[in-house]
N, C-alpha and C positions, 0 to 999 in steps of 0.2 A: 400539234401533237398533244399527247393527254398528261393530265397535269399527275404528279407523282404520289406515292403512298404516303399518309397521313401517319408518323409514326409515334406521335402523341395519342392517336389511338389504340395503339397497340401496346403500348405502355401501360397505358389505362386497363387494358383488356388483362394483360399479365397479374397486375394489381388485384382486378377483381378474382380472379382464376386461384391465385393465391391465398387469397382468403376465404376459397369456397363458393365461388358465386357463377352460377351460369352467364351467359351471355351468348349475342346475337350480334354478327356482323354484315351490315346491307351494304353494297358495292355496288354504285351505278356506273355504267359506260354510255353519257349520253349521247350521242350523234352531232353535229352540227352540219356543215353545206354537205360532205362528205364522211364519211369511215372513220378514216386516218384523222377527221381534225374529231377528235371527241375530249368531252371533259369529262371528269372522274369524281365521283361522289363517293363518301366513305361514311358510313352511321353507326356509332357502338351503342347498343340502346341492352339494360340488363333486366332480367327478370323481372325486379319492380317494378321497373319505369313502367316496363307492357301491361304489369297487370296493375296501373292507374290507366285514366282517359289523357293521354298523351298526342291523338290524332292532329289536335288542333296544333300543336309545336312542331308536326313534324311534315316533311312535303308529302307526304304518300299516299296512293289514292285506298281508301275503305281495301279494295280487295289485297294490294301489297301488306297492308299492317294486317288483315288476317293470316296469309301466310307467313310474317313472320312468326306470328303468335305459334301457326303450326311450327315452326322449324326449331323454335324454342322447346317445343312440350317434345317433340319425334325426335329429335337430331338429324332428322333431313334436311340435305341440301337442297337450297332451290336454287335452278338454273333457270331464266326468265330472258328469251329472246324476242324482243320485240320489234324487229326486222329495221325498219329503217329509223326506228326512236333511238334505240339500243340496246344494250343489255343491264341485267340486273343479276349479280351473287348474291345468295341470303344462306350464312356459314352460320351454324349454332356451335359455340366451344364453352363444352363443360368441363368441371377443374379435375386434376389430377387427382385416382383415387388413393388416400391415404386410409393405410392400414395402420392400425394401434394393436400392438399383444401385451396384454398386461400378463405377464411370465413370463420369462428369460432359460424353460426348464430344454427337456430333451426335444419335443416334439417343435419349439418356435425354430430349435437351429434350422432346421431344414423348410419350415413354412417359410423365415425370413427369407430365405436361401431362392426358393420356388417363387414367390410371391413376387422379388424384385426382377425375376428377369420376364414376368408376364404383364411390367410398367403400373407393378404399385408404390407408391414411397410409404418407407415401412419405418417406424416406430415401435423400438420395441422400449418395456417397462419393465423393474426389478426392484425389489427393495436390496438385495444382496450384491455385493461390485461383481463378486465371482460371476454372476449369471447377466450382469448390468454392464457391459463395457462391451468397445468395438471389436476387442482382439474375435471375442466371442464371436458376434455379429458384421462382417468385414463388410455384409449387403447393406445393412440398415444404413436408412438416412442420418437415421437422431438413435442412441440409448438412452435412458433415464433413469439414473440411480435413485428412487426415491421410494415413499410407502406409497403404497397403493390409495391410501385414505388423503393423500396430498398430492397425488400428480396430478389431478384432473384439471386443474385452471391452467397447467404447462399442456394440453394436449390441444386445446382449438379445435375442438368438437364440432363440427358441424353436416349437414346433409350430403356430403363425399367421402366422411368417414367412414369406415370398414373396422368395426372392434373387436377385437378375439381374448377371451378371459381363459385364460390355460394355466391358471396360478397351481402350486404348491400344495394347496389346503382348501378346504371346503369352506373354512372361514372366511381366506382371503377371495375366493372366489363370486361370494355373498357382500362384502365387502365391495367389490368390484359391480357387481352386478345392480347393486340397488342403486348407484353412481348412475353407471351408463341407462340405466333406462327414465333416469331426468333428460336425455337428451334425445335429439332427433336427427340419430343416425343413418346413413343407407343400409345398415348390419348391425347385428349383433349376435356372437355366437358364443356358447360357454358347453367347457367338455364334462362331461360327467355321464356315469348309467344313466338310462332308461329312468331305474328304481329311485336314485338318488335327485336325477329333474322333477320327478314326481312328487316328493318331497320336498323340495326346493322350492315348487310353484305355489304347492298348498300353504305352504308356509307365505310365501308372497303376497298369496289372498287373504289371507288373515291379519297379515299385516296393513291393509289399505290399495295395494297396487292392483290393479282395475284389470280383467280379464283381457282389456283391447291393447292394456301396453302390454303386459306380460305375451301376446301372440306374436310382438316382435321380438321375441328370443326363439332363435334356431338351437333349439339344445335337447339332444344332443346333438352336438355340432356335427356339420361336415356331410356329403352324403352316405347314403350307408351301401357300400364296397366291402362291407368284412374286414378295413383294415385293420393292422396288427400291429404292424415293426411305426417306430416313427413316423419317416419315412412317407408310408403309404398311410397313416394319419392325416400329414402336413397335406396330402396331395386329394385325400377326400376333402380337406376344409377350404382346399382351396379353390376346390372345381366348383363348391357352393358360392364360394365368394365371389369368382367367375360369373356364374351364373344369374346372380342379386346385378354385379356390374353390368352386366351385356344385357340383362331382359328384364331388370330395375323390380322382379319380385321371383321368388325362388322356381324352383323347377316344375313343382307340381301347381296343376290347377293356372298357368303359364297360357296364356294366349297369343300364339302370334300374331295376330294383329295389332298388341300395344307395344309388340318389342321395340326398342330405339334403337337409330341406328345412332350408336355413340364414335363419332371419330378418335383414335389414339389422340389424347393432350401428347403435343412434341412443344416445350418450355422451348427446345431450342430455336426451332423456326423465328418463336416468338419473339426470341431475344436476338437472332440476326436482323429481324425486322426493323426492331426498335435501332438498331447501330446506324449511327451514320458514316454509311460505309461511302467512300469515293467510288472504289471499286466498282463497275458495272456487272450487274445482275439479273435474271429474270427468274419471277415466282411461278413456279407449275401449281395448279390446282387440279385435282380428279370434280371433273363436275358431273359425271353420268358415266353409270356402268350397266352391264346390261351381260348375262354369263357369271362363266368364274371367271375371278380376276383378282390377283395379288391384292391388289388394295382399295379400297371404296371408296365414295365420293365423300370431297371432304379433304383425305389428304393430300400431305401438299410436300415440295421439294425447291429448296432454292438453287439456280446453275449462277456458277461463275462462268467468266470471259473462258478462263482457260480450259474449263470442262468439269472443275471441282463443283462438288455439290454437298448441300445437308437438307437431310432427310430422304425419305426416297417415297417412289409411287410406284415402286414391284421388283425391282432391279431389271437384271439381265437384257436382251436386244431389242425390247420395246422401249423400255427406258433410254438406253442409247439412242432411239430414233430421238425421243423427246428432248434430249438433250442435247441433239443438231442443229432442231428448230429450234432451242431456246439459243443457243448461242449465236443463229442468222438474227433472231428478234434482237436481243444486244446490241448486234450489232449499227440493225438499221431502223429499232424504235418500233413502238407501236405494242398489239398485242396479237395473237392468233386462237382460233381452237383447232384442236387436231384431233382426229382419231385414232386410235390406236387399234388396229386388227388382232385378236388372239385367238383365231377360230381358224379350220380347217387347214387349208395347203400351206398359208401362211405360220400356224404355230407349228405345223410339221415341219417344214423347211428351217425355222430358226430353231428347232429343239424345244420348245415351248410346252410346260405341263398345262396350264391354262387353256381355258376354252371361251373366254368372253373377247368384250369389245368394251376399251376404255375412250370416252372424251374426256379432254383437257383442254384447259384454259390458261395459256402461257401470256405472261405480259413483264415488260422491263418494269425494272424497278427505278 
């Protein structure tokens, strides 16, 4: 039977993820006399490593390391069936997006508010405790009582950052601004007129700062919906911020052909991985979808013995089926893929709004 998950990898992967760093997870299912006797290969390999020449450290034939390289740059999953050799996963897990609001004013209550339940962790900033404290902010990860001119080395800047300048004053907001564009964030957005960025910029040119970095300010922030009340502020700047996450450059002038498909970061999955649980378990993975379909390839769900689970890959009576299989596989080893029907007479009959077809890739842990 196949030898078990590597959870010093995933440890590792947490680590990196935590600090901002992309990565790539390649999963072999080799074959041996038979199916059932196979062994299990697991490789965490991150961003850097792929873009040195690494081929020769690693077992993989030319065409496998160029798909990773793809799965790294897309966030496509590759599912790789090689009939009587085996199989091969190739998972890319990029880190969790962190939003930074340097202001604690009217418009961040409701952005934090918004922001956290569509899985950003959110940081907000304040020089003042009144606007600086969690009572305020019950969503935020982290608050920051501090100046605006000395939080930046507490903030851990990097390319998953999402930063919103929504200060008090035009000072502080200029203050803020000349900071964040030293860095090389996924966003950058600062509220102000029309009349008043346009002065803000000219002045920026004047100063030194170079036409190609000042293009990465979205300012005026947000898209432009007319809004008014808070409220529908927080909810234009957030559909932008959205929109940089899910298609990695803003809306307009957008190509679908370079959209990524970015999987939800679930920390949790990660951190039940890493446990060494006694408990018997088996990991669902979505490895191929094809229609509508609750959730894409990529996400994943863990079943317990007794039927409990964390994470999910749609809910409702497809997931139930899936959660039948996993708990025969528990019980008697091994791994399966399974299809999952959400089309025609089938989704009719179980009440089903979807209209695709999920694969999965179910295996004991």
């Amino acid at each position: 039977m196949g030898t078990s998950l590597n959870t010093d990898d995933h440890e590792r992967l947490l680590q990196l993820l935590n600090h901002g760093k992309k990565a790539v997870m390649v999963t072999k299912w080799i074959y041996g006399n038979k199916i059932s006797d196979y062994k299990r290969e697991q490789t965490l390999l991150t961003e850097e490593a792929l873009d040195m020449n690494i081929k020769d450290e690693l077992s993989f034939s030319e065409e496998l390391l160029e798909r990773v390289k793809k799965v790294i740059l897309t966030g496509e999953l590759q599912f790789i069936d090689e009939e009587e050799a085996g199989i091969t996963l190739i998972e890319s897990y990029f880190p969790e997006p962190k939003l930074i609001i340097l202001g604690g004013g009217h418009i961040s209550k409701p952005l934090v508010e918004f922001a956290s339940k569509v899985g950003f962790s959110v940081t907000v900033v304040d020089d003042r405790p009144f606007f600086a404290n969690n009572s305020r902010f019950p969503e935020a990860d982290k608050v920051i009582c501090e100046g605006f001119d000395r939080c930046f080395n507490a903030l851990n800047l990097n390319s998953s950052s999402f930063m919103v300048i929504v200060t008090r004053g035009h000072r502080h907001d200029m203050e803020c601004l000349k900071k964040a564009l030293n860095y090389d964030t996924a966003y950058l957005g600062m509220i102000g007129s029309k009349r008043r960025i346009k002065i803000v910029r000219e002045e920026l040119l004047s100063d030194g700062y170079s036409k190609d970095r000042l293009d990465k300010l979205n300012a005026p922030i947000g898209l432009d919906i007319d809004a008014v009340t808070p409220e529908e502020i927080a909810i234009s700047i957030l559909a932008q911020l959205i929109s940089y996450r899910r298609r990695s450059k803003a809306v307009s002038g957008f190509s679908k052909a370079n959209k990524p498909n970015i999987v939800e970061f679930n920390g949790d999955i990660i951190e039940e991985l890493i446990k060494n649980c006694s408990e018997p378990r088996a990991l669902v993975t979505i490895i191929g979808t094809k229609g509508s379909v609750p959730r894409k390839a990529g996400a994943k769900m863990i079943v317990y013995s007794d039927g409990r689970t964390t994470g999910s890959i749609g809910g409702g009576c497809a997931e139930g089926e899936v959660i039948n299989t996993a708990r025969h596989i528990i019980r008697n080893g091994g791994y399966e893929i399974q299809q999952v029907d959400m089309t025609g007479a089938v989704a009719e009959e179980e009440g089903m709004v979807c209209g695709g077809i999920m694969e999965v890739l179910i295996e004991k842990l």
